[in-house]
C-alpha atoms as one frame of an Amber mdcrd trajectory, in Angstrom:
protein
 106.172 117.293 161.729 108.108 118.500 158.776 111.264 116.297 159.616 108.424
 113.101 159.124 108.244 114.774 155.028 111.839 114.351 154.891 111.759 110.787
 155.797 108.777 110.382 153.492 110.321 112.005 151.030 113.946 109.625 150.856
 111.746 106.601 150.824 109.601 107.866 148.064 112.985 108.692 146.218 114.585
 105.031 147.451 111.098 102.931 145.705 111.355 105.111 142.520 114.746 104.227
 142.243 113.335 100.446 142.234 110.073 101.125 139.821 109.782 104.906 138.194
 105.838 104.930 137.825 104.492 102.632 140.462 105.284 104.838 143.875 103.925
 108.006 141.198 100.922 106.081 140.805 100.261 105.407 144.774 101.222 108.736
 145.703  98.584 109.971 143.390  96.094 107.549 144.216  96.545 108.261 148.235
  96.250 111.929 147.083  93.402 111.627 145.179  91.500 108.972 146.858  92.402
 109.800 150.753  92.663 112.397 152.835  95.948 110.882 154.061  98.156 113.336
 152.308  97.985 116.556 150.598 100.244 117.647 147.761 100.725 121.172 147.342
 100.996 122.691 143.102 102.186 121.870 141.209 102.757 118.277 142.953  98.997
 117.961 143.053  98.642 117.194 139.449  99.914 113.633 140.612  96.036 113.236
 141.548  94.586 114.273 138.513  92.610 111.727 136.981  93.855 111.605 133.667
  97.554 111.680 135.026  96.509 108.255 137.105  95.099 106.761 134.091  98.326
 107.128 132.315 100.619 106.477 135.346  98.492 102.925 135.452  99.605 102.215
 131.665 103.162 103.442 132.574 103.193 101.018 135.682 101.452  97.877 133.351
 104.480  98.662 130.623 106.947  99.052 133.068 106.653  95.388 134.792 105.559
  93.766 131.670 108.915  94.911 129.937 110.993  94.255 132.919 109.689  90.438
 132.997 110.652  89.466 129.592 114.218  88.365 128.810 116.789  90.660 127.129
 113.434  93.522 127.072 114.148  93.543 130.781 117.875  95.638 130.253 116.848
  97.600 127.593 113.675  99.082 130.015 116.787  99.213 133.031 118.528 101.643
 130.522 115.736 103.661 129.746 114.330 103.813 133.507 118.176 105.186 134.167
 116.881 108.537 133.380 113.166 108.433 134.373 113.493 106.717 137.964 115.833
 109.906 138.477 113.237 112.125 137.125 110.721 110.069 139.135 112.700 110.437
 142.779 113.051 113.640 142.088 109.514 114.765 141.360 108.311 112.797 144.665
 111.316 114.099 147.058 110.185 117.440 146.101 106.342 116.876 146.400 107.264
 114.935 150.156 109.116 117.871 151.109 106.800 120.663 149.469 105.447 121.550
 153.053 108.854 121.980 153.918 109.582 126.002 154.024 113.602 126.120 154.366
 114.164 123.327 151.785 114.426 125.260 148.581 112.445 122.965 145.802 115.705
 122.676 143.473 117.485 120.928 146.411 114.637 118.736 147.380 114.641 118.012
 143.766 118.314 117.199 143.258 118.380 115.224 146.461 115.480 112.989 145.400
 117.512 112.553 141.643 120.640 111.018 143.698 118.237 108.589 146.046 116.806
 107.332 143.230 119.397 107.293 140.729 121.699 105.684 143.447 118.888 102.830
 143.837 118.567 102.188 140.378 122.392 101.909 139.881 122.907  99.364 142.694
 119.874  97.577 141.069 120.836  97.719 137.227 124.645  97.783 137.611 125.450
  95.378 140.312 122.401  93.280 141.538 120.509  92.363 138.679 123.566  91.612
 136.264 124.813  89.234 139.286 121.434  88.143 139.833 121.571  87.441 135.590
 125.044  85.994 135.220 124.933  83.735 138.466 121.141  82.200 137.256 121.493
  82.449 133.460 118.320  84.904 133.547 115.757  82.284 134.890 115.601  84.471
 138.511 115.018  87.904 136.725 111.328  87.785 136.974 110.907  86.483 140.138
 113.958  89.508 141.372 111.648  91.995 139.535 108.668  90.900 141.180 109.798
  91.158 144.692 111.201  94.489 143.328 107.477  95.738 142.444 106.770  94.278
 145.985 109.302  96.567 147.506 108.846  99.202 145.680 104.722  99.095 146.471
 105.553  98.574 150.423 108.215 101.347 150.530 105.942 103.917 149.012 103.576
 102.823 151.714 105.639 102.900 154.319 106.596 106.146 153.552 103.539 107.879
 153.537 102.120 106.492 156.030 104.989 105.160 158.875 108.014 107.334 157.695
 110.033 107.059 160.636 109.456 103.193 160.549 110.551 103.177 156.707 113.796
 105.311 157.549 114.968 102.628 160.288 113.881  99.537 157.996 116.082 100.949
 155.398 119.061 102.027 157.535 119.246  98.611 159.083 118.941  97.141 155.246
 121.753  99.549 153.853 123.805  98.362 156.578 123.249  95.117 156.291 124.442
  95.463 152.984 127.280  97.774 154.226 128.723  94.485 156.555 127.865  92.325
 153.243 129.708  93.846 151.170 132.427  94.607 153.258 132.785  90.519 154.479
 132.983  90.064 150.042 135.614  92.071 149.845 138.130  91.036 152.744 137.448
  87.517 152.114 138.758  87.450 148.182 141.313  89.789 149.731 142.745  87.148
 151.294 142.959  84.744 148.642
């Protein structure tokens, strides 16, 4: 059972790496409000009421900011050192029933998920996404972002293994894309 927390735990790192506060939020709110996970101290003050409240206003902010023109990179430059911060709190409160995985690593391994996420999002998706569109496809790109983020959180709490495939088969999707870019303007 404790290899499921470690797939739980690099999706929760993957959607923070999309949206800092919103997979916070639900993992407090499924804490909290279900008896569908437990989170062990200090990870447990992710359920607290008054933590939810303000997780909400963090998650209304968040999207808000990342929907309005130019407001939308400024919030991707701040986020580049809270959806790190974010990963790494949730890696390590996935993997807090895990005995041989010393919290510091779970911690640092979460930070790299997520920061690695939000890099491919801020430093090569959304500024291609922005140059190719002239901005008008940021908002719907950051709304199918909050989707992801929302369903990958879900997915791994509740389906972990089904979340690690889903995302292996995306990354390498991306992999072959990627690759095919860069041997075609090789060529020319």
């Amino acid at each position: 059972m404790e290899w499921l927390n470690l797939f739980s735990a690099f999706g929760l790192g993957a959607s923070a790496g999309l949206n800092a506060y919103l997979p916070l939020l639900m993992t407090g709110c499924i804490a909290h409000y279900t008896n569908w996970i437990t989170l062990s101290p200090p990870w447990d003050t992710l359920a607290n009421p008054w933590v939810l409240i303000v997780l909400g206003l963090l998650v209304i902010v968040e999207m808000l900011a990342d929907k309005i023109p130019a407001i939308n990179h400024l919030n991707d430059a701040i986020q580049t050192f809270i959806r790190p911060a974010a990963g790494a709190i949730l890696f390590a409160a996935a993997t807090n029933v895990i005995h041989e995985l010393h919290p510091v690593l779970g911690m640092i391994c979460g930070l790299l998920v997520a920061g690695a996420v939000h890099g491919i999002k801020s430093l090569v998706i959304r500024p291609a996404i922005t140059a190719t569109t002239a901005g008008a496809a940021n908002t719907p790109v950051s709304i199918l972002e909050n989707i992801l983020a929302a369903l990958t959180t879900l997915l791994a709490w509740l389906i972990p293994i089904l979340f690690f495939v889903l995302f292996g088969m995306v990354l390498l999707w991306w992999l072959f894309h990627h690759r095919q870019k860069l041997s075609t303007r090789r060529r020319l």
